[in-house]
Each structure stands twice: as C-alpha cells, then as structure tokens.
C-alpha positions in Angstrom: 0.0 0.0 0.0 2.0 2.7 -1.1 0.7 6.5 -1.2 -0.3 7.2 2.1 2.3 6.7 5.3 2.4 2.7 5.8 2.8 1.8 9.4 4.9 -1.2 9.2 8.3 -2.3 11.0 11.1 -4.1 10.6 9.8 -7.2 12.4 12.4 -9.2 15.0 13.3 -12.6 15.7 16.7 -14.6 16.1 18.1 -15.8 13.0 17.5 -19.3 14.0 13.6 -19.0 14.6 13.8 -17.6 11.3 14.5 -19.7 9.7 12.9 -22.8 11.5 9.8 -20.9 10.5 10.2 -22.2 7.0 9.4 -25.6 8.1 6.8 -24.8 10.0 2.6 -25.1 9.3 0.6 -22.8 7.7 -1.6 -20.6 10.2 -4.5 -18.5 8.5 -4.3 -15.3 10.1 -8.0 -13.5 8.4 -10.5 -14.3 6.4 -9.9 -14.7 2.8 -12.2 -11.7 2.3 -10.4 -9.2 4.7 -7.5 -7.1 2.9 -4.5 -6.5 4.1 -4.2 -6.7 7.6 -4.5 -3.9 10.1 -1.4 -2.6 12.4 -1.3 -4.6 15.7 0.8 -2.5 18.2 2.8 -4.7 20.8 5.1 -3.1 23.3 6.5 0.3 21.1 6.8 -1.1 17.8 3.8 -1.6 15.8 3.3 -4.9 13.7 5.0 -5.1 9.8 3.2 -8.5 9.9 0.0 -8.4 7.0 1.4 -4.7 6.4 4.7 -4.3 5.2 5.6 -5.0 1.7 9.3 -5.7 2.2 11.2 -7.5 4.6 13.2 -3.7 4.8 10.2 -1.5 5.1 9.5 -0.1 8.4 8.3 2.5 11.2 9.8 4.1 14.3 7.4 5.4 16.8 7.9 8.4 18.7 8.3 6.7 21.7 11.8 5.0 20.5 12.7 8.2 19.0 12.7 10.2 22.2 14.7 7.2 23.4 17.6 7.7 21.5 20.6 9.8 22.4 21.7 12.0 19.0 25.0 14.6 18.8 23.4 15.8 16.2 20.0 16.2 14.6 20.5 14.1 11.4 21.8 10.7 13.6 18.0 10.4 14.9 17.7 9.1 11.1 20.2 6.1 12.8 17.3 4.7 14.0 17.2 2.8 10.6 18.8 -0.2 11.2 22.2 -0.5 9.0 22.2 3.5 8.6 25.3 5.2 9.8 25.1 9.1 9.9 28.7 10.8 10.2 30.4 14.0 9.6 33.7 14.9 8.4 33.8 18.8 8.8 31.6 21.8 10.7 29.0 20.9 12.1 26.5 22.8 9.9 28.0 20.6 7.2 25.1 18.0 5.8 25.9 14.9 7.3 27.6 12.0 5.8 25.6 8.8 4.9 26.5 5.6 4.9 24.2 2.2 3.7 23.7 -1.0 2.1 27.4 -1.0 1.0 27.3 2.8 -0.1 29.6 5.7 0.8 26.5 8.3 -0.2 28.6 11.3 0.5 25.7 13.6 1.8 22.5 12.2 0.1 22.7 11.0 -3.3 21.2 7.5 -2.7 18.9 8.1 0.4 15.9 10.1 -0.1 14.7 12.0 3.1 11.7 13.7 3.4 10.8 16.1 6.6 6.9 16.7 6.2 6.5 15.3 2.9 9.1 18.0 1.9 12.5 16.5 0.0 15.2 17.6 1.9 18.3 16.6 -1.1 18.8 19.5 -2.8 19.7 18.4 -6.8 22.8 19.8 -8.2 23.9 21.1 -5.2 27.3 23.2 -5.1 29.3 20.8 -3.1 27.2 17.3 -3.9 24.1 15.6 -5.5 21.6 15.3 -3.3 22.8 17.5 -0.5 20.9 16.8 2.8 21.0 19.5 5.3 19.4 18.0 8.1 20.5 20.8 10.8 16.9 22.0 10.9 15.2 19.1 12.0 13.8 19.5 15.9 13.6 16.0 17.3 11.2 17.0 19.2 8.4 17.2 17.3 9.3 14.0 15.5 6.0 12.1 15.7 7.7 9.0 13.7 10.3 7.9 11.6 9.2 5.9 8.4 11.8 3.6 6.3 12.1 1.9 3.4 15.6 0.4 1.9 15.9 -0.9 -1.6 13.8 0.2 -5.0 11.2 -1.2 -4.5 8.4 1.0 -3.1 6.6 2.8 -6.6 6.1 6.1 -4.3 9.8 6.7 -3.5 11.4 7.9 -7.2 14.5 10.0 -6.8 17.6 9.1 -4.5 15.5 6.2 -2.8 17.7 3.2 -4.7 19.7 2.3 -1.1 17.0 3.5 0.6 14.2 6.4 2.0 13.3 7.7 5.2 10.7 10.1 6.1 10.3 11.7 9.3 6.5 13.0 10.0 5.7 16.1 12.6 3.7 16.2 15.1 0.7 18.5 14.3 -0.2 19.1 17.7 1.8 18.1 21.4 0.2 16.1 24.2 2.0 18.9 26.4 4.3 22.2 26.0 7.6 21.8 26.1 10.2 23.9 27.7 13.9 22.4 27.5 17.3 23.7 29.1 20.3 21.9 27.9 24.1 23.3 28.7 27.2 20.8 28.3 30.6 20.6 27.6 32.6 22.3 24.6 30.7 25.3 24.6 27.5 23.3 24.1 24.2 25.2 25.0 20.1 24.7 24.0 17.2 26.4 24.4 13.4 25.0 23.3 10.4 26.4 23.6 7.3 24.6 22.1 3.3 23.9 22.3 0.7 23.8 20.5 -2.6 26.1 21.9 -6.1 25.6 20.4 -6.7 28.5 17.9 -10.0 28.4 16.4 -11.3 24.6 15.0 -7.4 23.7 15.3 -3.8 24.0 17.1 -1.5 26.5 16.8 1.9 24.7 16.8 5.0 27.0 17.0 8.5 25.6 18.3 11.9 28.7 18.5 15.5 26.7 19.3 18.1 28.2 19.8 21.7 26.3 19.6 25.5 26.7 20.0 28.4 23.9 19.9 32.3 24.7 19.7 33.2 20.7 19.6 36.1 19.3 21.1 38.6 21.6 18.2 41.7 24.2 18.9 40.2 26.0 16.3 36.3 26.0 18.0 33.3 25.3 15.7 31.5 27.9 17.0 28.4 26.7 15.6 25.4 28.7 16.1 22.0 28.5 14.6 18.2 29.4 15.2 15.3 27.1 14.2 11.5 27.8 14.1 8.4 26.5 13.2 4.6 27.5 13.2 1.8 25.1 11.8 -1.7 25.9 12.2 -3.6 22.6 12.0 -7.1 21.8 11.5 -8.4 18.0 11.7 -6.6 14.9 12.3 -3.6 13.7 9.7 -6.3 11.3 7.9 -9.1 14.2 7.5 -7.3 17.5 8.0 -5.2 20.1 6.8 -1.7 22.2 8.2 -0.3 25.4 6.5 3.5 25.7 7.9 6.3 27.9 8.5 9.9 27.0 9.2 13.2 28.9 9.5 16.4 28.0 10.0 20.0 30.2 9.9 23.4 29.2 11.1 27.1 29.9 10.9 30.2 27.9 12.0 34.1 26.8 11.7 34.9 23.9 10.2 37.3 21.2 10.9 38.1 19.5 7.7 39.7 15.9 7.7 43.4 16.5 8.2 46.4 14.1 7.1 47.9 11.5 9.2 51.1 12.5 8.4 50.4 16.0 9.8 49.9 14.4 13.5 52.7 12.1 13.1 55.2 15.0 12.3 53.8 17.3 15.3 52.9 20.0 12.6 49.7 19.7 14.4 49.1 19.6 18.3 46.6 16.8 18.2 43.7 15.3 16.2 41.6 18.3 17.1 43.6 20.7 15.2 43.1 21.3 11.6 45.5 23.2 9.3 43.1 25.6 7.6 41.0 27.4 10.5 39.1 29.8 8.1 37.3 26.6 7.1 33.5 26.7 7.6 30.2 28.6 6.0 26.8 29.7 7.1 23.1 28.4 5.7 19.7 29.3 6.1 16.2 27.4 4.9 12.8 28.9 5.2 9.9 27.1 4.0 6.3 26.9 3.5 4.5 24.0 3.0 0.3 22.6 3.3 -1.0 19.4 3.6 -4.2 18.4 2.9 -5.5 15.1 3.6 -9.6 13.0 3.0 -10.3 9.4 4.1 -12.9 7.2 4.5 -13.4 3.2 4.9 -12.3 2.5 1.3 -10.3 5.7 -0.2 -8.2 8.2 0.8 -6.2 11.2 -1.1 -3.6 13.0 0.0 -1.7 16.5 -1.4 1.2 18.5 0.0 2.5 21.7 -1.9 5.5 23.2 -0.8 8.1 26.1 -1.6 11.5 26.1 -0.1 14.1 28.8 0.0 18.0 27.8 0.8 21.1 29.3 1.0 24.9 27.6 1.4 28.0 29.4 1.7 31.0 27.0 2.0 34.4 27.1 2.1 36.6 24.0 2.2 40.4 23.1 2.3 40.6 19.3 1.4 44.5 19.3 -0.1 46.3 22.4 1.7 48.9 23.8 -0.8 49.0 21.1 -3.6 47.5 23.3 -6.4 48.2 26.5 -5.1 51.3 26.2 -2.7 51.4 30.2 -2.4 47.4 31.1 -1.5 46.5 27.5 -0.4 43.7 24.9 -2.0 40.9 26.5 0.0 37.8 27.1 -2.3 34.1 28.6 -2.2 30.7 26.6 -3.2 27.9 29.1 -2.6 24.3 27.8 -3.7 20.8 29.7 -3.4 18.1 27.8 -4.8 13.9 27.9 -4.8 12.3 24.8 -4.7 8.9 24.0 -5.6 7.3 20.5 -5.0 4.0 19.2 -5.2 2.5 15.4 -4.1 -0.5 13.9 -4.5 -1.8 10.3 -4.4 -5.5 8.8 -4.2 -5.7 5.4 -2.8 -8.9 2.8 -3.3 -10.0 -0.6 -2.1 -11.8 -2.8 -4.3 -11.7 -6.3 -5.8 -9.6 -7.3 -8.7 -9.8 -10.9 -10.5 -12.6 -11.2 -7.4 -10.0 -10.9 -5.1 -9.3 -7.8 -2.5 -7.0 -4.9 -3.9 -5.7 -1.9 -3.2 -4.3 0.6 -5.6 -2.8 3.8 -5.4 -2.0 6.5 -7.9 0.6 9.2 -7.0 1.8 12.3 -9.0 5.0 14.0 -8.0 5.8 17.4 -9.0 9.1 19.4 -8.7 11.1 22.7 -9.8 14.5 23.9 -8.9 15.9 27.4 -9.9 19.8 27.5 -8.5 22.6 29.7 -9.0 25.7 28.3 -7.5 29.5 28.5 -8.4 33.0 27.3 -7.2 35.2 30.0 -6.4 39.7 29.8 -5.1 39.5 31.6 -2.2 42.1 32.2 0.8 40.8 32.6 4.3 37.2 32.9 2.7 38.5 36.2 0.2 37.9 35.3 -3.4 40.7 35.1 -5.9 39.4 33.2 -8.8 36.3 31.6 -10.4 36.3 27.9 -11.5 32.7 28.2 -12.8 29.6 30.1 -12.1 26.0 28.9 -13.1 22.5 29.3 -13.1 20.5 25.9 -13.1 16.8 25.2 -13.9 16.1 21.6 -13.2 12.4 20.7 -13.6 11.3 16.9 -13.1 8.0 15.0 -13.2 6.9 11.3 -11.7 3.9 9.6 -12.2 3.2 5.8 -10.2 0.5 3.3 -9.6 0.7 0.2 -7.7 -1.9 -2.5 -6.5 -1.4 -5.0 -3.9 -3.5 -8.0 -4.2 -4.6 -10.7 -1.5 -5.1 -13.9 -3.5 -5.2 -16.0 -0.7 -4.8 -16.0 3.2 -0.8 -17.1 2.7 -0.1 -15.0 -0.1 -0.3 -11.1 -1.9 1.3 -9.6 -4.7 2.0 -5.6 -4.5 3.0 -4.6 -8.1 3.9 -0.9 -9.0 5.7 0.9 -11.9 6.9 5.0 -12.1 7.7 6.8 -14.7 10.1 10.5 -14.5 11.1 12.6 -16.3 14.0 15.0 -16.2 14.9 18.3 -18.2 18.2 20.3 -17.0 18.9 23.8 -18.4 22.1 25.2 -17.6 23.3 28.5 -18.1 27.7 28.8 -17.3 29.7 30.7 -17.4 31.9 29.2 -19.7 29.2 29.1 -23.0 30.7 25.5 -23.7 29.7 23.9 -20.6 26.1 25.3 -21.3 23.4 23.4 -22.9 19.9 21.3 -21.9 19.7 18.0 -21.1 16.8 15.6 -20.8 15.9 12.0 -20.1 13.2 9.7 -18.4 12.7 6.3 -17.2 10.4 3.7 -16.2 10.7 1.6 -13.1 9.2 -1.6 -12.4 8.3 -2.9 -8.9 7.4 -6.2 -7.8 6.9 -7.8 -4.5 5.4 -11.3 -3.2 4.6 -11.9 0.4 3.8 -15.2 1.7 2.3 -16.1 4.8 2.0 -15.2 7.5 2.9 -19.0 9.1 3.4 -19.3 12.8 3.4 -15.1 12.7 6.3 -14.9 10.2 6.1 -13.9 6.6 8.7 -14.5 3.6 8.9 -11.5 1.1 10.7 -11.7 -2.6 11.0 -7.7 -3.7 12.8 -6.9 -7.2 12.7 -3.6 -8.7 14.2 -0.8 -10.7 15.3 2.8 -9.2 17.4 5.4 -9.7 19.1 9.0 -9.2 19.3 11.9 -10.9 22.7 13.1 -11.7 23.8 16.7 -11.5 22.6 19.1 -14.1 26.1 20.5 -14.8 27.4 16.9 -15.2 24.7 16.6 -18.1 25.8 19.4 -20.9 29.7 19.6 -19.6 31.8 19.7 -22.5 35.6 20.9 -21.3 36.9 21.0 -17.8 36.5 24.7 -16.6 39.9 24.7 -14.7 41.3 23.3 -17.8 39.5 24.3 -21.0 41.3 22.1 -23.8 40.6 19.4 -21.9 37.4 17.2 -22.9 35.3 16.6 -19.9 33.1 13.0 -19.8 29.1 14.0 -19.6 27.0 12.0 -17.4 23.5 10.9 -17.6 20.2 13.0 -16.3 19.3 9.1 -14.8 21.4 6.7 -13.3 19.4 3.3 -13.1 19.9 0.7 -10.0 18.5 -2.7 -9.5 17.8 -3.9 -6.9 16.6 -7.5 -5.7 15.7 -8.7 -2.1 14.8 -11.7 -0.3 13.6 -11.4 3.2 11.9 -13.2 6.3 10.2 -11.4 9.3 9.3 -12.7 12.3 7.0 -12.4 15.4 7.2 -16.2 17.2 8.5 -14.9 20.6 5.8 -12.4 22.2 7.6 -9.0 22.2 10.1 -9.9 19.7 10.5 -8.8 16.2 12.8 -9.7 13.7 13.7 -9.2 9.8 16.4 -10.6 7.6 17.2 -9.3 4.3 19.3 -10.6 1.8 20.0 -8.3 -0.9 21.9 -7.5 -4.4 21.6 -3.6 -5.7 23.2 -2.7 -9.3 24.8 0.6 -10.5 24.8 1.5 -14.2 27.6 3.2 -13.5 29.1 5.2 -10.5 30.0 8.4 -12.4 29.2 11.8 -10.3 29.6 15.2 -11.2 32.8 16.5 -8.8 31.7 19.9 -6.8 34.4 20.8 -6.1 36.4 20.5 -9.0 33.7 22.0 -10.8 33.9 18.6 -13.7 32.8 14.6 -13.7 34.5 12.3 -11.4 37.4 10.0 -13.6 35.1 6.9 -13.4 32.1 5.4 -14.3 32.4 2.2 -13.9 29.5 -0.3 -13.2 28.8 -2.1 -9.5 27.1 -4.5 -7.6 26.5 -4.4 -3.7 25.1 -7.6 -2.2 24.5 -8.2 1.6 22.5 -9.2 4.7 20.5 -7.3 7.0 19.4 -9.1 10.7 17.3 -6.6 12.9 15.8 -7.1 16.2 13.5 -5.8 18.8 12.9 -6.9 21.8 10.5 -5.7 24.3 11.8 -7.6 27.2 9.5 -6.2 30.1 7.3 -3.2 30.6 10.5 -1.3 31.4 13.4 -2.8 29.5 13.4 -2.5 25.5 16.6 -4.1 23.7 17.5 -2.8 20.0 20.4 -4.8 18.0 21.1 -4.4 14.5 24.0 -6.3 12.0 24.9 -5.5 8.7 27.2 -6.6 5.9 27.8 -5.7 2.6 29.8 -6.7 -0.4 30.8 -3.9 -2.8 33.0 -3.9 -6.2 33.2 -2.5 -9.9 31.6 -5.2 -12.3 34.3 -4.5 -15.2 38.0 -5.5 -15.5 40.2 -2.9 -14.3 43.9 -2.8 -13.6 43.2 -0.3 -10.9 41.3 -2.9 -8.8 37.5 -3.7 -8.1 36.7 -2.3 -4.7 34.4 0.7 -4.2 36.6 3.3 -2.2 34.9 4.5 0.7 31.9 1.8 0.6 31.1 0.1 4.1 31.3 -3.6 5.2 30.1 -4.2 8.8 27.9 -2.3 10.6 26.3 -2.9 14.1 24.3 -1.2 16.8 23.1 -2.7 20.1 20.5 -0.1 22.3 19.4 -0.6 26.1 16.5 1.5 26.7 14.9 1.2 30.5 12.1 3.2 31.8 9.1 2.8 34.1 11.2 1.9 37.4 10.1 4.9 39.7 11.5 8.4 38.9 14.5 6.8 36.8 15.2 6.3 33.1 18.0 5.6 30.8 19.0 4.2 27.4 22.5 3.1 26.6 23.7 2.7 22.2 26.4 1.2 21.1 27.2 2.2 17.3 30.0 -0.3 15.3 31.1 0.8 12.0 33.8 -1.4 10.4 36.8 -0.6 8.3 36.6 0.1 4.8 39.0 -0.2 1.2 39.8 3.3 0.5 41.3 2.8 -2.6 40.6 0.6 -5.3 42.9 -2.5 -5.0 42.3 -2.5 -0.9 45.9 -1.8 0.1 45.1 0.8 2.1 41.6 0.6 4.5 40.2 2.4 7.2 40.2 1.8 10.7 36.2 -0.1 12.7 34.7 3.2 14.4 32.6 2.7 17.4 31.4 4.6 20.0 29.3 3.9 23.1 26.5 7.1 24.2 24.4 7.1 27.3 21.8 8.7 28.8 20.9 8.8 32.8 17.2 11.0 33.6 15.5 11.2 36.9 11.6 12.5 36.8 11.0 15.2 39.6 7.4 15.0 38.7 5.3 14.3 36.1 6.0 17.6 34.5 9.7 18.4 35.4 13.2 15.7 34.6 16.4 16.0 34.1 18.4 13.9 31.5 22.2 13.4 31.4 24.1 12.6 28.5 27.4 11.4 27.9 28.9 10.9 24.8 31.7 8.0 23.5 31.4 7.3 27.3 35.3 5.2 26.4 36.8 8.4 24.8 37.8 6.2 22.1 39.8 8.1 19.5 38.3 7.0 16.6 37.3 8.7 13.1 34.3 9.8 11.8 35.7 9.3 8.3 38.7 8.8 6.7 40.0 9.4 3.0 42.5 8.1 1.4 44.5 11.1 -1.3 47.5 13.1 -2.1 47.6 16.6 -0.2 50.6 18.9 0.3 51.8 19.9 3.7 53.7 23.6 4.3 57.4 22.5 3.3 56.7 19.2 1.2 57.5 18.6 -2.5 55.5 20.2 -4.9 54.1 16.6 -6.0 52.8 16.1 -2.1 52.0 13.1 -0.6 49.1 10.4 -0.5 48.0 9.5 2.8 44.9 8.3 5.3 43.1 11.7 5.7 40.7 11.9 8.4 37.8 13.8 10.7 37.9 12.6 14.6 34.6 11.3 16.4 33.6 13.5 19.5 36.1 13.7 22.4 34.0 12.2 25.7 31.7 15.2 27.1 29.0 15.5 29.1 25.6 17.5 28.4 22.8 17.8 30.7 19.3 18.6 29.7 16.1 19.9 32.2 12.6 19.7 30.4 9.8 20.6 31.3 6.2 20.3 30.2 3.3 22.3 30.6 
C-alpha cells in the first residue's frame, strides 16, 4: 500500500527462529475476504506482519525516537537499522551517509523527506543530493518511516539504497520547555506547544543552539530554528499550513592528514591546518497538507516552496594546487524549490479478489545559481565556474497489492520521471539542456504469515538523478582544452531482495534481508572540481541485514542491528575492483529502560567497520565505534532532568577517513598520498532539564 504513510516495522526474531519458521505449518491469520491486515501494536513497535511489503520497510514510533541519544540532529535518522550518519567537517555541514554498501557522500542515494518536503537538494554546489538535516527538531518528530531498496513505486529519486521520512507532530500532548548546557561550549534552548486556535492547534516551536566541539580552532556553531503550523483535523481528515526557518554559521574542521599528526605539525587530532574553514546556511519554508479518508479511499496533497542558501568554504589538499594562496575554495548555492505530491488510494476487488491501488503524482522545480570560487581565508581570488540551473522533473506511479489467498499477496507498481536540465555557465561551452526519463518496475510477493512470520521476494528498478552541470559539460572549466566526460540526467539501480520477518516470541520482532543492488555506472559530477569524477564504472552491492527488537519487560526494551555488505566494480580494471569508501560491517546494540520509579535511561552502542579506501584495498580504514548514554531522573510528572554522555570510552576513533595526495607547508611540490581523516567526538558530558506544561 503505497501512497499514504504505511505503518509497518522491521519485524524481530533470532536468526534461527527464522528460519525454523520455513518448516513450520501454515496458520491463517484473516478471512480470505479481509484485505491486508491492520497494524497490531505490541510493546513500542507496531506490527509489519499483513502490512509491510518488504522485509526492509519499516516504522519508528515516537516513543523510540525520544529514546535515543543524537550529537546531532540528522543521527536520529540512525534509528534505521544498517544506517550510519557521520560528519567529516563543521558541524552545519550536511551529514555523511553511509548504507547497504554505499559511501552516499551527503545524500545521493537516500531520499529524506521532513513533512512530505524532499530535503536533497539536486545539483547542489558541493554534492548531489545534498541533505542538510541541521533543521530538524527532534522533538516534534511524531515518527520515523523507512524503506531500503527500490522497491516501493512512491519513492522515485535518491530512494535506490533507501528512503526515510520523518512526520511532525501537528499538535503536542503537552508544552515543552527544555534547558540543555554541556561541555565544549554546548548550549540549547526549546520552547514549544501547541494552543487551540479556532477549530485547530497552533503549533509554534523557537530553538536556539551553540556547539564549539572538542577543536583548537572551535566550531562555534550557532543556529536558530522555528516552526509555526496551524492545523485543523486529524492527519487522515485534515489540513496544516507551515512555516519554518532555519539560519546558522560555523568553523569547520576539515579531515586532516595522518602524516600532519605524526610529524607534530599539528598539536593533536583536534587541530586542523586551515582554521578559516567553515560557511553559514539558512532554509525557510512553507508548505500545506491536505488530507480525505474514508473506509475504502483516501487522497492525500502537500505543496511546498522552499528557499536555501549555502555558503562553504573547504580546504581538502592544503597547498597542492596553489602552494602560495593554499587549496581552500568557495561553493555558494541559493536555490527555490517547488514541489507538489499527490496520491488517491482505493480498495476494491480485482480478478474477485481484495485490492488496493494507489496513484501518485510527484511534481518538482528547482531554480539555482551556485558556483566554485579559489578563495584564501574565505577572500575570493578566482572563479572555477559560475551557473545558473533550472532543473524541472516530473513522476507519475500506480501500484496494487492483491490478497489472492490467506498465505499470499502480490503488490505490483511501476513509475515513470522525467528530467529536463537547463544550464546556463559561465563558460558558454559547458552550457546546454539536457533531458531524459525512465520507467521503473516494482514487484513484490509476500507469503504467509505461518506461525506469525512472513517470507517477502522484492525486485525492482530505481534510480538517481545526476547533477545538471554533469549533463551538458563539454571541457573541464579549470582546464578548457581538456574534454570533460558527460553523465547521464538518470542513473538506473536494480535492486533484488529476499527477506523473512518474524514475530514467534511475544515481544520480539525480527527481519532478515538478503539483498543485491546494481549501478549502471558510479559516475558523479565533482563539486568541487567544478567537472565529472574519472570513473564510471558499473557495481554490484550484495549483503544481509538481521534486525531485532525486543520488548523484554514493561520497562526494558533491547534494540540490535548487524549488517554486511559486499561492494566492487563489475568491469576488468587494472586499478582494482573495490568501491573506495563503501562500508562492510555495521552494528548497533541499544538498552533502553524506563518505568522503574522516577529513573530512566537508554545506553547505544554504534560499530562501523573498516573500509578499502582505494581501489585494490591496500590501504583501509580503521572499525569506528562509540558507546553514548543517557541517565534522567523524573521530579514530577512535569519536570526531569536527562544526562548525557557521549563516547562514554573516549575512544579516538574517526568519523571518516580518506585516502589522497595533499601537500603539507614544506613538502614537494608533487605532495604526498596519505589516510586523511575527521575525529569522532572527544568524551563530554551534556545535561538537559525539560519541562512540560
């Protein structure tokens, strides 16, 4: 049932129950008559069981997301399981994504929504699909959707690893007045409620937020949030009209060389050797929501304009291209966004069996002007390229699911987009337009459920767009006589899954996926070289996914996720067949306890493996893992204090590390190659005192 939110999980069981379940004898679980199954809720996670189409799909209720302890806004999107949110510079730097055996640099291939509102910004300045998730207010999270893998016929764009929407609250059980001061200059304020006004709620939310980090060279990251919905009507029959706003500035500690630490040239991993790193953003929007249901139909329409602004300057290499001035450089991008959404589901029979279709139409316009500028401590000395982008794109779906018996539905979908790129450069030859469209095919079987577990076969075909000025390129700009490699509007994936979920032990839920997911090729346009990456190269990423949830007692929940994935090039090259940057193992146990008296407290522990960060896998990253806690005591029902301590070992691990030749002040003019990399968080402590009215 795609086109209106599906709340389904990732259901949890051990392996071995799993798959003993294959063996075992088939239960009817509603009449053949009855479509698909309604959400049971058990403990804090609801039921995927008769609902979810995918062994992959799956929903995080507000209750867990309050649950989890988050440096920063975009790691409440962890609660995916396999999903690893990093960073490797400033914090008002989109984050870093990491899934199913992809290095997705800051969005490209995992589509986020906030409100029905995409939050990857197309050819972005620095990178596709650009994900600034530093306006998000936890908060007023009221759940997390999922959905890994393409094949869901609603998700078009960026969605081939995977898509996750988070949906706001239209109105709060309670105000909310929050305190928060910490370590490393770390301060919050946040003030929310939502009054009646009217036939509605009047939701407004202000935070206000400062972190300098652990760095010599402090972060000083400051930004202001705010939101004001007017709501009318519930989120099945209803409507919202909202505001949001969101401005920050900071420093930015880029990854640094090894080799700099080594040598003493820096004091210690903290330290960075360009401190005039950093930038400043800002994102208003307005959006409305519009929703009609009744026992067998529903449609559903959000419209949306969004205004955002990046300002970004970066020193990756030091002095290797410009040992006098240094390799710092500029990407600004301002951009409008339009987007519309609508879908219109029914129930009905089909071949005299029960069915459910949906029809969806998905609407968006970008107008950007953004550029890549040499600069030295943030004053402009040259221009690589400047351009003004109009990127316009169009999707159309349909999908039915189909009970033919008790033990067994089909849900088949297709999409079709449509792209068209006009770019206007500065250098006429790189100028030009640029179209292209594609239909995707989605297909999944569910059988069962038997003795409360269901077996799912998913195949389908996905995709993401590629950026505009990778589409009508002709030349390099920095270097005009030489030919520059154009790239496709559309990148197609593949993508086939076979997965079990599980519910045979009361309170516990488990999926397994096993899964394969085809490039076409992995050529990107290069922000900031201003040109198309040197390869394009087909690859295949197959894996498993085991996730489990366990509602042990009234009081004691226990989260555990494990992921691995195989990544390399499909073609013959000398260079070698590994993916550079793509991740292997990935793990992430969580302790949450609550309901003993005035106490609470959840404890995560987050493994991310090591990683080939060159081609032939001579050289790989370091595992990363980290351990964060939280302590809270309730005062009253109104009134409690949480404590939170981050990678409680002070393990001195990285966020991210690169592997490239830089040049450090006194070295050759050729440089060196060597591990780059951006530290995790030192060990620091934050408290937090909320209260509700």
């Amino acid at each position: 049932m795609i086109g209106f939110r599906m709340h389904c999980c990732a259901a949890r069981t051990p392996l071995a129950i799993a798959l003993a379940c294959l063996f075992s004898t088939p239960v009817l679980a509603q009449d053949p008559a009855t479509p698909v199954a309604t959400v049971v809720v058990e403990g804090s996670r609801p039921t995927g069981l008769g609902v979810a189409d995918t062994a992959s799909t799956g929903v995080v209720s507000q209750k867990q997301l309050e649950a989890r302890t988050v440096y920063r806004p975009g790691e409440l999107l962890e609660a995916t399981p396999g999903l690893i949110v990093s960073q490797h510079s400033g914090e008002g730097k989109a984050n870093q994504f990491y899934l199913r055996g992809l290095n997705l640099d800051h969005g490209t291939d995992l589509r986020t929504t906030i409100d029905g509102m995409l939050v990857n910004q197309r050819s972005h300045a620095h990178g596709q699909g650009w994900t600034d998730l530093n306006f998000m207010i936890p908060e007023l999270a009221s759940s997390l959707d999922y959905a890994k893998g393409p094949y869901s016929a609603e998700q078009g764009d960026f969605a081939a690893a995977g898509a996750v929407s988070v949906n706001y609250v239209n109105t709060l059980a309670q105000g909310i007045a929050a305190a928060g001061i910490g370590q490393n200059g770390y301060a919050r304020t946040l003030l929310a409620d939502s009054p009646k006004l009217g036939n509605g709620n009047l939701l407004y939310a202000l935070e206000l937020f400062r972190n300098d980090g652990p760095f010599i060279h402090p972060d000083g990251f400051r930004k202001i949030n705010a939101l004001v919905r007017y709501s009318d009507g519930s989120d099945t029959n209803g409507f919202n009209v909202t505001l949001m706003g969101y401005k920050a500035h900071w420093n930015a500690s880029d990854q640094i060389a090894q080799r700099a630490i080594d040598s003493g040239l820096l004091q210690n991993r903290f330290d960075t050797i360009d401190p005039t790193d950093g930038g400043k953003a800002h994102r208003y929007s307005l959006s409305a929501a519009w929703s009609r249901s009744g026992d067998d139909a529903s449609t559903k329409a959000n419209v949306y304009i969004v205004g955002n602004q990046l300002d970004l300057y970066s020193n990756f290499t030091y002095f290797l291209d410009h040992p006098a001035t240094g390799d710092q450089f500029n990407q600004p991008d301002r951009r409008i966004t339009l987007g519309f959404n609508a879908s219109h589901w029914w129930r009905g029979t089909l071949f005299n069996r029960p069915s459910e279709t949906t029809v969806g139409v998905q609407l968006q316009s970008d107008n950007i002007h953004n550029g890549l500028h040499d600069t030295q401590s943030r004053v402009r000395l040259a221009t690589t390229r400047e351009d003004h982008v109009r990127q316009r794109s169009a999707g159309v779906y349909v999908q039915n699911a189909i009970t033919w018996a008790p033990w067994f539905r089909s849900v088949l979908g297709v999409r079709e987009d449509y792209y068209h790129n006009d770019v206007a450069s500065q250098l006429a030859l790189n100028s030009g337009t640029a179209s292209a469209h594609q239909a995707s095919p989605k297909l999944s079987l569910v059988f069962g459920p038997w003795n409360k577990t269901e077996y799912y076969v998913s195949l389908g075909r996905g995709f993401h767009s590629n950026d505009a000025r990778g589409t009508t390129i002709r030349v390099d700009p920095k270097n005009p006589d030489m030919p520059a490699t154009r790239e496709a509007p559309i990148v197609p994936a593949r993508g086939l899954e076979l997965g079990v979920r599980s519910e045979l032990v009361r309170g516990l839920q488990t999926s397994l996926a096993l899964y394969r997911l085809d490039y076409n090729s992995e050529l990107l346009f290069a922000g900031d070289a201003g040109s198309t990456a040197d390869t394009g190269r087909p690859s295949r990423r197959t894996g498993v996914e085991l996730s489990n949830y366990y509602k042990l007692a009234t009081w004691l929940t226990v989260d555990g996720d494990i992921a691995y994935a195989r990544t390399r090039y499909r073609d013959a090259d000398p260079a070698g067949a590994y993916i550079p940057g793509s991740v292997e193992g990935v793990a992430s146990l969580a302790l949450t306890v609550d309901n003993i008296g005035p106490w609470f407290g959840a404890v995560q522990l987050r493994y991310f493996g090591p990683r080939p960060l060159i081609e032939d896998n001579s050289v790989r990253s370091k595992a990363t893992s980290t351990i964060n806690a939280r302590v809270g005591y309730k005062f009253s029902p109104r009134l409690r204090l949480a404590v939170e301590i981050y990678n409680v070992t002070g393990r001195r691990d990285s966020a991210i590390d690169y592997a490239y030749r830089s040049r450090l002040p006194g070295e050759a003019a050729e440089g060196k190659f060597d591990v780059h990399f951006h530290p995790i968080e030192s060990r620091s402590l934050r408290a937090n005192l909320i209260a509700n009215f």
